[in-house]
Residue, then its C-alpha position, 0 to 999 in steps of 0.5 A: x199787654x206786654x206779656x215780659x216782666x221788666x225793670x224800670x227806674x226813674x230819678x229823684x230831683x234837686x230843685x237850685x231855685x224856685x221852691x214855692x215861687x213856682x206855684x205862683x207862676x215863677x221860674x224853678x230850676x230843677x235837676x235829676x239827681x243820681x238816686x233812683x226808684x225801681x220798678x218791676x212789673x211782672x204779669x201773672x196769671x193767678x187773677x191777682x193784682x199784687x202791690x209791694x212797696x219794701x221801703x215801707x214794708x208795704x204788700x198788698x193784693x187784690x182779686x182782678x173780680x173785685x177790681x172790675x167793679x170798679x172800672x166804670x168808675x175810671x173810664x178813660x175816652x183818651x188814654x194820651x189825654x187823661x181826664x181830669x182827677x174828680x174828688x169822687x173818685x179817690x173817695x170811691x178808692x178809699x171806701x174800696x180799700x177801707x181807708x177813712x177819709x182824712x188818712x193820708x199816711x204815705x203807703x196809704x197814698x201811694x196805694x191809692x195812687x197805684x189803683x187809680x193809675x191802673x184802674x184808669x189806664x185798664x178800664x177799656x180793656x180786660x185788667x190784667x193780672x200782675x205783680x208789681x215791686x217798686x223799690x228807691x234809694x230815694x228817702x221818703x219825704x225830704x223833698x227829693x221827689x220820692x213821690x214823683x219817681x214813684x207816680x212816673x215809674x207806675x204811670x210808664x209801668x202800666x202804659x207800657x204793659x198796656x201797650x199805649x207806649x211801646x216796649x223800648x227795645x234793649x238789644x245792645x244796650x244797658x238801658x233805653x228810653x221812650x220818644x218825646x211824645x210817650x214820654x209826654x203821656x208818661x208825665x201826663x199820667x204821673x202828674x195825675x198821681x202826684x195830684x192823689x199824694x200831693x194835692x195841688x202840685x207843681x208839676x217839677x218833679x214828675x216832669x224831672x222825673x219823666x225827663x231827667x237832665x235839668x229843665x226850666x219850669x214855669x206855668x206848666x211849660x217845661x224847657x229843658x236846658x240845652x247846656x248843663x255843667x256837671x255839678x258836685x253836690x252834697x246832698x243832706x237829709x236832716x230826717x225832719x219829717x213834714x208835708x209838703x201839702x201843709x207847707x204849700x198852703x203855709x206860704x198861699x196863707x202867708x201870701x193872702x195876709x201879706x201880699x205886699x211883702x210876699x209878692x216881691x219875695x217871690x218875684x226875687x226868688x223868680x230873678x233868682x232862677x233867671x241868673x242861676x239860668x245864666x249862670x249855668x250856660x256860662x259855666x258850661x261853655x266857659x268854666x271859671x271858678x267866679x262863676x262858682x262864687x255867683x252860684x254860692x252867693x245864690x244859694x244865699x239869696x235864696x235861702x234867706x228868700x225862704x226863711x221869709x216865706x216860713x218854710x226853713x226848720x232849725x235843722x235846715x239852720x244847722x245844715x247852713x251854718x256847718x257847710x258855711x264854717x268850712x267854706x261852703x254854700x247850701x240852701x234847702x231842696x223842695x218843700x223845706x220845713x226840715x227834709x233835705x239841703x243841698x251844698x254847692x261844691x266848688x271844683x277846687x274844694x279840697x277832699x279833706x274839707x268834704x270829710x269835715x263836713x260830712x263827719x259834721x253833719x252826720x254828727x248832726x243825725x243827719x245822713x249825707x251824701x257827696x254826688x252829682x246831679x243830672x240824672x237820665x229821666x225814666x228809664x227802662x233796664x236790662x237787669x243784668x246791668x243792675x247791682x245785686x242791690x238793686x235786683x235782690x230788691x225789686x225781686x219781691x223776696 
């Protein structure tokens, strides 16, 4: 085991197109966007493990005696290939734990997910003593990949001090990354986690997560995009809570009642990626502002495409009807139901249109934020190239 404490961070996501539509097979466009979740894992030798989540004034701990009784339960032949999740063992985690059947607050399932990925990933060894603080600049619940960031950051912190991927050497360098084949693992590991949060996930945001940049996905397969323009966003949090678990079954029953009208739905949302696909590549080769324009019109597109499948919020209305009395195009990001929108900034928007809106929206209850998508994947960090922020977080204190 990696006897060194270290930092690592994975990013959140954006998705342009896609939400919902690619559970069904369909094409989601997804980016990493520049707000990341830390971890740092330190080893310890006081026969403990110990969990501390801040944000959500989360901190818990465990006697390593009592984790190894545990361990049958979890064992893994193949640590490249992890076995698939079984409901009896999740159940055993919450008896463990105390935690009644049903209860599905978020600390509670990101607890969970951090016994199973450790329990899995140590059952064939000797479980190790460690403290481990994972800290985000990610909003939980809006549909940023809060949860995706997390699970990827726990499955490379565990692999890596399990020595199934290898310590990213960072002599010379601010940060540094695993190859294509441990970064497969990493995101193998993490979709395990995401299906403890989320239950039946996509995959999009682990993968984005795990990889970064933007990346076409589509039943299970994962293409990243050779060339991506950087583009300006806004990114808006209506701070509407909700859960993406009830919205994913909210559009399978819609589906089942109305299969006529929602199959073609989603078949457009599909054609939907497919030019914003092309789009992309043109812009990045070719940059004109009428490119800017098909985007815009896109965002549209889809986001009336959503409204039908039941998950747009009055919120989301608001967040649309704000940016567009000033000029500009915005769609929900992830689940909906409320969480997060995202406004397309075209790179002749004038600065004083950007403070307009953002005082708009803010005066809304919503928090804002002007940024750039196509954030690296998971990374691991020298710290002393982190902000103070960032390490006086991740300390523990």
């Amino acid at each position: 085991m990696a006897d060194q404490s270290f930092i690592l961070s994975a990013p959140g996501k954006v998705i342009l197109h896609g939400e919902h539509a690619v559970v069904y097979g369909k094409i989601a466009i997804a980016i990493g966007v520049n707000l990341r979740t830390f971890l740092r894992l330190q080893p310890c030798d006081n026969g403990k493990v110990t969990l501390s989540l801040p944000n959500t004034d989360t901190h818990v701990s465990w006697n390593l005696h009592e984790l190894e009784s545990l361990t049958s339960a979890y064992y893994q032949n193949d640590l490249v290939n992890p076995l698939p999740l079984l409901p009896e063992q999740i159940e055993k985690l919450r008896q463990f734990s105390g935690i009644p059947a049903g209860d599905a607050g978020t600390r509670i399932l990101a607890v969970l997910a951090f016994l199973y990925l450790y329990l899995s990933i140590f059952a064939k060894s000797r479980l190790p003593s460690l403290k481990i603080v994972v800290w985000s600049e990610l909003p939980t619940g809006a549909g940023l990949g809060s949860s995706a960031a997390y699970s990827v950051c726990m499955a490379a912190a565990l692999l890596n001090a399990g020595g199934v991927i290898s310590h990213c050497p960072l002599d010379g360098v601010e940060t540094a990354r695993w190859n294509e084949d441990e970064l497969d693992i990493i995101n193998k590991w993490a979709f395990q986690g995401e299906k403890i949060i989320h239950g039946n996930p996509s995959g999009v945001d682990n993968a984005v997560g795990t990889w970064g940049g933007a990346l076409k996905y589509k039943a299970g397969e994962i293409t990243p995009l050779k060339r991506v323009p950087v583009l300006r966003i806004l990114l808006t949090n209506t701070k509407v809570p909700r859960s993406t678990k009830i919205l994913v079954a909210g559009v399978r029953d819609r589906l089942k009642k109305f299969p006529g009208i929602i199959n073609p739905v989603l078949d457009s949302i599909d054609a939907v990626s497919c030019k914003c696909e092309h789009v992309l590549e043109e812009i990045a080769e070719h940059p004109s502002l009428s490119h800017y324009c098909v985007l815009e019109e896109l965002f549209d597109i889809n986001q009336q495409h959503l409204n039908v499948l039941g998950v747009g919020h009055p919120s989301l209305d608001r967040l649309c009807q704000v940016t567009l009395s000033h000029g500009l195009h915005s769609k929900l990001t992830g689940a909906g139901g409320g969480g997060c929108g995202i406004t397309l900034l075209r790179p002749d928007t004038d600065a004083s249109v950007i403070v307009a809106v953002l005082q708009e929206l803010r005066d809304c209850g919503y928090d804002c934020w002007e940024t750039n998508i196509g954030a690296p994947g998971v990374s691991l960090h020298v710290p002393s190239a982190l902000r103070e922020e960032i390490l006086h977080a991740v300390s523990g204190l």
